[in-house]
BAMI-641186 format. One line per 10 residues: number of its first residue (from 1); their letters; for each residue x, y, z of N, C-alpha, C. Coordinates in steps of 0.02 Angstrom, whole numbers, plus 50000, padded with zeros to 5 digits. Example, Ala and Ser with C-alpha at 12.3 -4.5 7.8 and 13.67 -1.06 7.14 Angstrom:
2
1 = AS = 50660 49716 50390 50615 49775 50390 50660 49835 50390; 50642 49888 50354 50684 49947 50357 50645 50002 50394;
! end
This chain:
214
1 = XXXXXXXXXX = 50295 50190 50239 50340 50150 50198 50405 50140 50236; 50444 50096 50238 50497 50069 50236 50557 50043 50194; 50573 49987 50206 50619 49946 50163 50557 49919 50115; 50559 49932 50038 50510 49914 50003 50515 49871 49939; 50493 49798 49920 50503 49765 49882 50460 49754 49820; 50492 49759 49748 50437 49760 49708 50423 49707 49669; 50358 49720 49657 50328 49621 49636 50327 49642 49554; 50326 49612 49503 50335 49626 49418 50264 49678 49418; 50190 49637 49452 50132 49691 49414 50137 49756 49421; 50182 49768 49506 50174 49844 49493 50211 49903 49462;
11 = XXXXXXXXXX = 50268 49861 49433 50290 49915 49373 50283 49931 49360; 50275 50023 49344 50249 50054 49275 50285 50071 49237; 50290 50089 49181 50321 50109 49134 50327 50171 49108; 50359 50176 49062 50354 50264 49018 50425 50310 49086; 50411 50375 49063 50448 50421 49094 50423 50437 49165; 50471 50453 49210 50462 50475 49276 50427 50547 49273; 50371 50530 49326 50357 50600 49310 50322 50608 49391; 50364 50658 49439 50358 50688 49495 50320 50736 49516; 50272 50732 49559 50239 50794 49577 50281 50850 49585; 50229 50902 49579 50244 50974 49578 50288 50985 49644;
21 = XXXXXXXXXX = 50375 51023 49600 50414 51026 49630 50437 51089 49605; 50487 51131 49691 50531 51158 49628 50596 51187 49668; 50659 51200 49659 50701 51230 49718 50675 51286 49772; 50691 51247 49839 50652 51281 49879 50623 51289 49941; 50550 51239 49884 50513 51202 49910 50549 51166 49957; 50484 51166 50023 50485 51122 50088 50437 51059 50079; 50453 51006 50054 50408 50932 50052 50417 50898 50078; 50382 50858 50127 50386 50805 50169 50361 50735 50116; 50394 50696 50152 50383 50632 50104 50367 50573 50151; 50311 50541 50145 50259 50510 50177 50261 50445 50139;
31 = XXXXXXXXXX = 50290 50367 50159 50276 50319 50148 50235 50286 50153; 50217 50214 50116 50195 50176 50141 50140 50127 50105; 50109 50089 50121 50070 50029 50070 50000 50056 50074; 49995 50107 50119 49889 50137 50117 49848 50089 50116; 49869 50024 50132 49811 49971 50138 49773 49951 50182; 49714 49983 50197 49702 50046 50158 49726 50114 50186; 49729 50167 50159 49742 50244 50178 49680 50250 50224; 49706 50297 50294 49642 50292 50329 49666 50380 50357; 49600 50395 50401 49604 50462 50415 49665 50473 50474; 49704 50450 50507 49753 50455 50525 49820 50471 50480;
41 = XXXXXXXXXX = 49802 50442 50423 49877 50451 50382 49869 50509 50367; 49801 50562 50330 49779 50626 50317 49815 50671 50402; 49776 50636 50439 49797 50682 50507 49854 50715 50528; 49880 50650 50523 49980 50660 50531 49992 50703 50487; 49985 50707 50425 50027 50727 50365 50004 50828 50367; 49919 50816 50384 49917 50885 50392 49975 50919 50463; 49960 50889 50522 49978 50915 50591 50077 50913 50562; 50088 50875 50515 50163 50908 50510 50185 50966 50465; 50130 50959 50424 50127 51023 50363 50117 51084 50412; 50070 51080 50463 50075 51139 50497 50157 51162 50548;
51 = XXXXXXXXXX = 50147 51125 50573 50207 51124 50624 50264 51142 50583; 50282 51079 50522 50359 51092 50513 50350 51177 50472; 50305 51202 50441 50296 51240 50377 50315 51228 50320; 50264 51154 50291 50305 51130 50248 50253 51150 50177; 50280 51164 50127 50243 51168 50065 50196 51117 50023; 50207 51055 50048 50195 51015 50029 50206 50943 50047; 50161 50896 50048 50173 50823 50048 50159 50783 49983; 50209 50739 49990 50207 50665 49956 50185 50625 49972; 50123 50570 49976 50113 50535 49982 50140 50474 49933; 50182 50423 49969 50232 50390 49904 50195 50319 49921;
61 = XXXXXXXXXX = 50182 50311 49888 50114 50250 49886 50151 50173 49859; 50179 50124 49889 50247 50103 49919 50215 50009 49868; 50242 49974 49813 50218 49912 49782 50208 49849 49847; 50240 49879 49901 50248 49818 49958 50317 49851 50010; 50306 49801 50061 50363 49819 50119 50373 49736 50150; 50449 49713 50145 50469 49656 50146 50445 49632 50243; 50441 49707 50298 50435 49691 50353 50360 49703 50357; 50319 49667 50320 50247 49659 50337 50223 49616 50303; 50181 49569 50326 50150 49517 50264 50093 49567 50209; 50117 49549 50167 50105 49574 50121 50047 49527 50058;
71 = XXXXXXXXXX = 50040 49477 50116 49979 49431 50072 49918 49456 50065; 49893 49467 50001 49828 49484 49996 49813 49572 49975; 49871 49592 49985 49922 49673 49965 49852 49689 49888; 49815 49748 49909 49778 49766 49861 49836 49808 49809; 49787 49807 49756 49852 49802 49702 49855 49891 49701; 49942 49921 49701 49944 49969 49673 49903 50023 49657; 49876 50015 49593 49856 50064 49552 49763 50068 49606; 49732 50027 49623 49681 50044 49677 49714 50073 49751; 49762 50060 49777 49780 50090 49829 49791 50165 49795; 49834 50204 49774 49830 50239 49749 49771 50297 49740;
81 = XXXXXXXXXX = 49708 50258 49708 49651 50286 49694 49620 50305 49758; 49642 50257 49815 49603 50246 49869 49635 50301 49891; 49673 50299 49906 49735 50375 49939 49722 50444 49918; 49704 50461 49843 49686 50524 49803 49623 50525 49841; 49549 50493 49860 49499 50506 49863 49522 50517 49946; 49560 50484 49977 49542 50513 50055 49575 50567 50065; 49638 50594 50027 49687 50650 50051 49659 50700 50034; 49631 50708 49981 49575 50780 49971 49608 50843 50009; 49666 50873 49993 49711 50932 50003 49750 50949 49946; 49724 50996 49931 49783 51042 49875 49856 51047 49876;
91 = XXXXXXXXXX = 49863 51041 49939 49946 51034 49928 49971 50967 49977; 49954 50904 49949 49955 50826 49969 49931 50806 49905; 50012 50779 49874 50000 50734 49816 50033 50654 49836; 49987 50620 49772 49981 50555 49806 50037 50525 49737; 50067 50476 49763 50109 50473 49695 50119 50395 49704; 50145 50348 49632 50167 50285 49633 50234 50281 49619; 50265 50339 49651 50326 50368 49591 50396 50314 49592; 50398 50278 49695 50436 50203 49675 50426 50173 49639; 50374 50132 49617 50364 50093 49568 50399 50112 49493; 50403 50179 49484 50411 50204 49429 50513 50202 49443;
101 = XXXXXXXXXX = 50521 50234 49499 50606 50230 49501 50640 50156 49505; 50574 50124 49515 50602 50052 49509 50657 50035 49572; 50646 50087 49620 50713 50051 49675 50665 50006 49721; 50699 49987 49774 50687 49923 49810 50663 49937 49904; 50722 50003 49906 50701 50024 49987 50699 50093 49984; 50689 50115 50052 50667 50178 50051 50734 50237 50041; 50801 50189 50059 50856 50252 50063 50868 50242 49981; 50877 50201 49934 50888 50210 49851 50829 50248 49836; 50764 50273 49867 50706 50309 49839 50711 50362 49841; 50729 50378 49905 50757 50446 49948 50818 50488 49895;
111 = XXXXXXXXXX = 50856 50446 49891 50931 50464 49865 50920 50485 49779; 50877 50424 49763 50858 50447 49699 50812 50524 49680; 50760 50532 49710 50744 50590 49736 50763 50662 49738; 50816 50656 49791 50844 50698 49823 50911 50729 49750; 50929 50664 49722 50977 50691 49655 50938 50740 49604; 50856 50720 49575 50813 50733 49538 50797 50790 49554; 50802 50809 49607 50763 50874 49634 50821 50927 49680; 50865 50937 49631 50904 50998 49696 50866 51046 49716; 50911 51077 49772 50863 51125 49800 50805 51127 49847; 50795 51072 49812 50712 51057 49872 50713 51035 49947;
121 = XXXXXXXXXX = 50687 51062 49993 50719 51050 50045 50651 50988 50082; 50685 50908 50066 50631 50851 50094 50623 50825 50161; 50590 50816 50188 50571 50784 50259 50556 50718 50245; 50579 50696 50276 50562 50601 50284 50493 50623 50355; 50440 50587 50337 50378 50590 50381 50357 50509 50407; 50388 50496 50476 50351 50417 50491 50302 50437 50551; 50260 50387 50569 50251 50373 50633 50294 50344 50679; 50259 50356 50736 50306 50335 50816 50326 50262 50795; 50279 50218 50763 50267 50135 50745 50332 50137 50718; 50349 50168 50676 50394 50167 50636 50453 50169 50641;
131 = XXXXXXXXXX = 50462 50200 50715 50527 50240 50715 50552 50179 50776; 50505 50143 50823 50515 50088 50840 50571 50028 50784; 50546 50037 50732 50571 49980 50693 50641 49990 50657; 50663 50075 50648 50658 50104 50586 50737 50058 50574; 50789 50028 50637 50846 50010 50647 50834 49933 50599; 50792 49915 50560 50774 49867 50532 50777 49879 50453; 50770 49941 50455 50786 49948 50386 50834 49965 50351; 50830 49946 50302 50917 49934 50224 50939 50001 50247; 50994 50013 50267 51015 50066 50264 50991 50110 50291; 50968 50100 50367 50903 50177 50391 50977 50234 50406;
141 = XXXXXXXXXX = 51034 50204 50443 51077 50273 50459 51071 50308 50391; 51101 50287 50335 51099 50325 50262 51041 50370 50242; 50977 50340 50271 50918 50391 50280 50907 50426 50302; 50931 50441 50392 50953 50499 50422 50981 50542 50387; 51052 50512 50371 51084 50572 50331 51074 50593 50269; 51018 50586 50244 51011 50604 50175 50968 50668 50190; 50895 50645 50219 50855 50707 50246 50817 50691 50321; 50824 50756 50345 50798 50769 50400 50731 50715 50420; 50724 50706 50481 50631 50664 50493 50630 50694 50536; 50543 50672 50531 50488 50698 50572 50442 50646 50589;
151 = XXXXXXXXXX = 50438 50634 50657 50407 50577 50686 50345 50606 50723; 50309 50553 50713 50239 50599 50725 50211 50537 50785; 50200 50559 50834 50160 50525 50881 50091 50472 50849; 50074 50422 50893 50024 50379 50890 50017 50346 50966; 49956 50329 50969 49920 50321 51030 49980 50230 51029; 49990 50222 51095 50033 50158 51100 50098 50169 51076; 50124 50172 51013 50210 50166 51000 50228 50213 51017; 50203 50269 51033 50238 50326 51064 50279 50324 51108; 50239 50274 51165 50278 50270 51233 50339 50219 51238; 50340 50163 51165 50415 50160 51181 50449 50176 51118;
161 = XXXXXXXXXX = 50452 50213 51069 50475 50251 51009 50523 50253 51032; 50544 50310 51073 50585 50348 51107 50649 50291 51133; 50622 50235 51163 50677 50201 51186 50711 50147 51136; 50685 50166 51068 50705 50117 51023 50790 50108 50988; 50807 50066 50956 50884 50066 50945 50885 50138 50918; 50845 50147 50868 50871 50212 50816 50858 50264 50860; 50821 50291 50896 50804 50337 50933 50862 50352 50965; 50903 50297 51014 50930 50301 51057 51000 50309 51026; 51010 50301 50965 51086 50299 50907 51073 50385 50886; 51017 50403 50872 51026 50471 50845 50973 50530 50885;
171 = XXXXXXXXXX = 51013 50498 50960 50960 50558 51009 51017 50621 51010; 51073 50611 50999 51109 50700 50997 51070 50726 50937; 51064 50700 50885 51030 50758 50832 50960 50754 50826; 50918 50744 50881 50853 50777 50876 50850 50839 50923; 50798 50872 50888 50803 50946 50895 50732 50951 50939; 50718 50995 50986 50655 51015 51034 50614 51049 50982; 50549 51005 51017 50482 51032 50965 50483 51087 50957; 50497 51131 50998 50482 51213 50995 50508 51225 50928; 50566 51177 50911 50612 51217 50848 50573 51178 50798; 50525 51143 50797 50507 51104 50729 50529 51127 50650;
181 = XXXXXXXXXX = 50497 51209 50655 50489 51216 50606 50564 51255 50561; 50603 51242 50598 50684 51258 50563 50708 51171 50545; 50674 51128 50552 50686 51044 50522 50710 51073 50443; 50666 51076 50419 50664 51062 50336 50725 51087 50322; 50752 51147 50341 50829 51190 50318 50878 51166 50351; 50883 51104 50422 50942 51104 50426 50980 51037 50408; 51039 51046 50404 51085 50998 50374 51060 50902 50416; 51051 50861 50362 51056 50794 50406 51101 50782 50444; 51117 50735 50489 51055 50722 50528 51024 50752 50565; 50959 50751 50571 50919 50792 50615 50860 50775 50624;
191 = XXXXXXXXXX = 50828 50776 50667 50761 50735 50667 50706 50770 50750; 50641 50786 50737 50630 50798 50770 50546 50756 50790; 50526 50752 50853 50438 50705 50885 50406 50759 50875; 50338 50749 50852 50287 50777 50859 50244 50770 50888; 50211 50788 50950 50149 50761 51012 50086 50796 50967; 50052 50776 50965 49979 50828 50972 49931 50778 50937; 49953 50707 50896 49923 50667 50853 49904 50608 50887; 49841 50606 50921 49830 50519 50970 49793 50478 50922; 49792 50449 50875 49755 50403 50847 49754 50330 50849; 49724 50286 50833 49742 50201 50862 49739 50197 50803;
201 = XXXXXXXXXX = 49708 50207 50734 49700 50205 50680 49748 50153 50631; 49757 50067 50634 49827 50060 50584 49794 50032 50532; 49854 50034 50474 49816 49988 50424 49827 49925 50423; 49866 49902 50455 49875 49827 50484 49811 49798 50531; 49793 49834 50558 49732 49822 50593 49675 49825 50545; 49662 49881 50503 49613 49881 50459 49612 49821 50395; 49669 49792 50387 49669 49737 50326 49668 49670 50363; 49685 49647 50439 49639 49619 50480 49566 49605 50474; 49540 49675 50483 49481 49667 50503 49447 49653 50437; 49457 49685 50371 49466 49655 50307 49471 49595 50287;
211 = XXXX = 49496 49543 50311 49534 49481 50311 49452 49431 50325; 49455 49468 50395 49393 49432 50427 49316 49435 50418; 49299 49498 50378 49240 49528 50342 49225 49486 50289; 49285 49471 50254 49279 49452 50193 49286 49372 50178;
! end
């Protein structure tokens, strides 16, 4: 996920209601549209749960993202479903919970969040792809400083991640892998790469190939 825009269907309604949380807790929070969720997004999310020692992931299952075409965007409430059946881990919950806060990008999601839940200590979780772009999004400095990230390698953006605007704006506060797993406790900004994840796996490629199947 990113900067994220919402269309009227995927609104839901009623009361907010957040996965299992509680002061503390170490949760990483995992964006994005899952269209579709593929075994790379599981991959990453485990290889940071290990590394950072985190208690838990969010999978925040995102109505749309204004920097991707978004034509043809399977709806919500099936992405979702699609995401619960591939993440299959006890402690990886899959949630629609933007839709529900009704914000627009990822730092009003974050922020909203982060008020709802003191105590909890959150990780922002992208890929390398991501972190290429991330100087594109509403407010990404404000995201730094809200909570810590964790950038996780991918086969290709890896090799120029690193030389990207944001990378290169907030290379004093990334921290050496060795230290990964003191991320979650320390103060924003802070941000640390993760090597060990090679996958080609995107879902931009997979709703391509989708495109053309169908």
């Amino acid at each position: 996920m990113s900067n994220t825009v919402e269309r009227p269907p995927a609104r839901v309604s009623g009361p907010i209601r957040l996965p299992p949380h509680a002061q503390g807790l170490k949760i990483g929070l995992f964006g994005g549209t899952f269209d579709p969720p593929h075994a790379a997004h599981r991959a990453a999310c485990l290889l940071a749960m290990r590394r950072l020692g985190l208690d838990r992931i969010w999978w925040m299952v995102t109505p749309g993202n204004p920097l991707k075409d978004t034509r043809g965007l399977t709806t919500l409430a099936a992405r979702i479903a699609a995401a619960k059946k591939l993440a299959r881990h006890p402690r990886i919950d899959v949630t629609g919970v933007e839709a529900n806060l009704r914000t627009r990008y990822t730092r009003d999601t974050i922020a909203a969040l982060v008020a709802r839940c003191p105590g909890v200590q959150f990780v922002w979780i992208m890929g390398a792809d991501n972190l290429r772009s991330f100087h594109r999004w509403q407010k990404w400095r404000e995201i730094a400083h809200l909570v810590p990230i964790a950038v996780v390698d991918r086969v290709g953006p890896s090799l120029y991640a690193n030389a990207s605007t944001a990378a290169q704006t907030l290379s004093r506060f990334r921290i050496p892998e060795a230290a990964a797993r003191t991320l979650p406790g320390r103060r924003p900004p802070a941000w640390v790469f993760l090597h060990g994840l090679k996958s080609p796996l995107s879902s931009t490629a997979l709703r391509a190939l989708r495109r053309r199947q169908g």
